[in-house]
N, C-alpha and C positions, 0 to 999 in steps of 0.2 A: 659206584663204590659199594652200593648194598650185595652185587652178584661175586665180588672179588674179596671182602674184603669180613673180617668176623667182628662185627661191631662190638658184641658183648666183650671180645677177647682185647680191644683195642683199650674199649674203653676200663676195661682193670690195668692194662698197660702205662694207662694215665691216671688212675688214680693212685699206682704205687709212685708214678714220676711225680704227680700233684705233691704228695706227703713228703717228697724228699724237697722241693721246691720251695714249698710252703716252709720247710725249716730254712731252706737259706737263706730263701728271704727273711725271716726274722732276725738270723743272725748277721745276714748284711744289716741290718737296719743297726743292732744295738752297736756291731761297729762302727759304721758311720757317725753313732752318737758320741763315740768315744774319744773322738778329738776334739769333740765340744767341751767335753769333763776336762780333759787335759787342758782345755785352754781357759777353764772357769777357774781351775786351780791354778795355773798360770799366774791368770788376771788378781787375782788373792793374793796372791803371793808376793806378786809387785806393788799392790797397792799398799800392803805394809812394809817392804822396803822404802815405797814412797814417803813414809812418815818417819822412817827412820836417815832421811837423805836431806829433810826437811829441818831437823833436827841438825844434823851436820852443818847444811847452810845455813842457817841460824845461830851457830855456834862460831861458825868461818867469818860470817858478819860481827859480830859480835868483838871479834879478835881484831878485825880492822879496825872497829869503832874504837875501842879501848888503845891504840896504838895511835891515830889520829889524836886523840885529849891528851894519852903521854905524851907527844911531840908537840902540840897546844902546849901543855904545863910547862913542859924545859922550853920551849922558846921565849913564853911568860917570866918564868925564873930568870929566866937570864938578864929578860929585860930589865925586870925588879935589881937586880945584883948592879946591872948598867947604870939604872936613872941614883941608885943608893953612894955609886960611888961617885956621879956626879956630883950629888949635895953640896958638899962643903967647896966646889969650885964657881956656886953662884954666887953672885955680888950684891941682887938686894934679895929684900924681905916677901917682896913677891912672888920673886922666881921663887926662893926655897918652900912658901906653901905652895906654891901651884908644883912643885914638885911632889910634896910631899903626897900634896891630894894625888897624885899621877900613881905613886907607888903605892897609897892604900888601896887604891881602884884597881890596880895590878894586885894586889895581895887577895883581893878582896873576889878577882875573878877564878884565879889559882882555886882560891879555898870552893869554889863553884865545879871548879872542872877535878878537883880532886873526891869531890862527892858523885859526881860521873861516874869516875873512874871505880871507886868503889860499887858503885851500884852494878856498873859493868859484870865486876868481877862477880860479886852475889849471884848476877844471873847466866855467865858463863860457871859458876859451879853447880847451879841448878840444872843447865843443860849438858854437865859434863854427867851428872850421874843420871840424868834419864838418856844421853846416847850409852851409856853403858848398859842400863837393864834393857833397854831396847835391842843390842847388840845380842844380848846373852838369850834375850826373848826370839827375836828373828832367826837366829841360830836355830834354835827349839822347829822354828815354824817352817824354816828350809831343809828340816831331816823329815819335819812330815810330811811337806809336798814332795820330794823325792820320794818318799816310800808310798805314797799315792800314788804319782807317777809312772813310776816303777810297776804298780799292781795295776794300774790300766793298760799299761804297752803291753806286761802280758798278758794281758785277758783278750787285746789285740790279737796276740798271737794263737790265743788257745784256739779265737774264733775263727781266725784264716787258715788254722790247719782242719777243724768243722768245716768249715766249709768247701775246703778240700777233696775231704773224703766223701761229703752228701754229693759233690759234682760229681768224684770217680764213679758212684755209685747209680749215679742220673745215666750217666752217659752209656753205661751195661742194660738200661734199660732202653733207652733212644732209638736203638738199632728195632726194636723190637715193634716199631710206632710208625705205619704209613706214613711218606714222610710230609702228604698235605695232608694230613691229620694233625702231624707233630708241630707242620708252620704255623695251623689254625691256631691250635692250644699254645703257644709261645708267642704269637702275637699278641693274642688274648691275656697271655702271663707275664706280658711287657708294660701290657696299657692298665691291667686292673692291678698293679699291686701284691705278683705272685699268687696270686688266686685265679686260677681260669677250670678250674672244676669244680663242682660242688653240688652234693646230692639232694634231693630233694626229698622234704619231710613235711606231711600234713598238707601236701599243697601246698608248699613252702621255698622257694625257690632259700639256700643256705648260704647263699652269696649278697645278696640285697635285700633280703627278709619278704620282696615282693610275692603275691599270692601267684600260684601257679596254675591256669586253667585245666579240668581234667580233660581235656581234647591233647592240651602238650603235654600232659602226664601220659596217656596212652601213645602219644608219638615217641616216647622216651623209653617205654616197655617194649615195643614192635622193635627196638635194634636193629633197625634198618639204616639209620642214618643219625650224625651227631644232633644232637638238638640243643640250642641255644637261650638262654632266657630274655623274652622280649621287653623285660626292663635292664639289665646290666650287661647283658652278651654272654656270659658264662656260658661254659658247656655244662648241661645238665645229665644228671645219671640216679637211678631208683638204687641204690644198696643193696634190695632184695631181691634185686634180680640178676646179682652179679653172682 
């Protein structure tokens, strides 16, 4: 490789591909995070529909309940009206208190389930005006998460046309890169997280912070050969000497 091949020339070849890589990869990243947001605001969104569905069925109930005790009361009524016109067809004195007691106990449970009824209605009016501000509220909370929405799909989009244009721009350099030079560093820039080059400073490998011997610092100068860092695998490269 060292007799064929201009390591110094190679390795500027990959640090301008590194710089355009290193940007997609971040911009891959924020969009991949972007259908989390959307589905955070999603998940928000339904959870106060949920309160307002909740609300609904508690109100739906509510309207049974009060229709059961209606149809309780007219069946009571009726009976009352029944046992009343019976009265005066009984023959002793027994039957007509045990009647009468019959019809105060019917009066007497009417006057129970009409207090029901009312308490019903009190609390289907209390649920009628908080489904309404809730209505008018969730309303309010479904034009924001669409307009959230909305600003993350395009931000979606700004970022796949970026990244677009950083790959056109990868690719006019590519041709340009040995192409077992090019596998090394793309394997490399698979497994580490879009970083597979990075300069050294201070004896400083800039990829794992790990310290750099000065034996592979002068094997990194001679540009004979790629050299790698013996703690993260990165391809190492001196800036001063490009």
């Amino acid at each position: 490789m060292a007799e064929t091949l201009n390591i110094k020339e190679q390795i500027k070849q990959l640090v301008s591909l590194q710089d355009i890589d290193g940007k997609i990869y971040a911009l891959k990243t924020a969009k991949d995070e972007l259908p989390q947001e959307i589905a955070s605001l999603q998940k928000s969104f339904e959870e106060k529909k949920a309160h307002l569905n909740s609300l609904e069925d508690r109100s739906k109930a509510l309207a049974v309940r009060r229709k059961e005790k209606e149809l309780e009361l007219s069946s009571q009524e009726e009976n009352v009206k029944k046992l009343n016109s019976q009265l005066f067809s009984l023959k002793t004195n027994k039957e007509y208190q045990t009647m009468l007691e019959q019809i105060a106990g019917g009066k007497a449970d009417n006057s129970v389930r009409e207090e029901e009824i009312l308490k019903i209605m009190d609390e289907q009016d209390v649920i009628k005006a908080e489904v309404t501000k809730e209505k008018a509220r969730l309303n309010e909370e479904e034009k924001k998460f669409l307009e959230q929405k909305k600003k993350v799909e395009e931000r979606v989009i700004e970022l796949e046309s970026a990244i677009n244009d950083l790959t056109a721009k990868g690719k006019q350099i590519i041709p340009s890169i040995d192409k077992r030079i090019y596998a090394v560093y793309e394997r490399i820039l698979k497994a580490l997280h879009g970083l597979a080059l990075v300069k050294v400073e201070n004896y400083t490998c800039q990829g794992c912070f790990i310290s750099v011997t000065p034996q592979v610092v002068n094997e990194i100068k001679m540009l004979e050969r790629l050299v790698t860092c013996e703690s993260c695998a990165r391809i190492l490269y001196l800036e001063e000497d490009l």
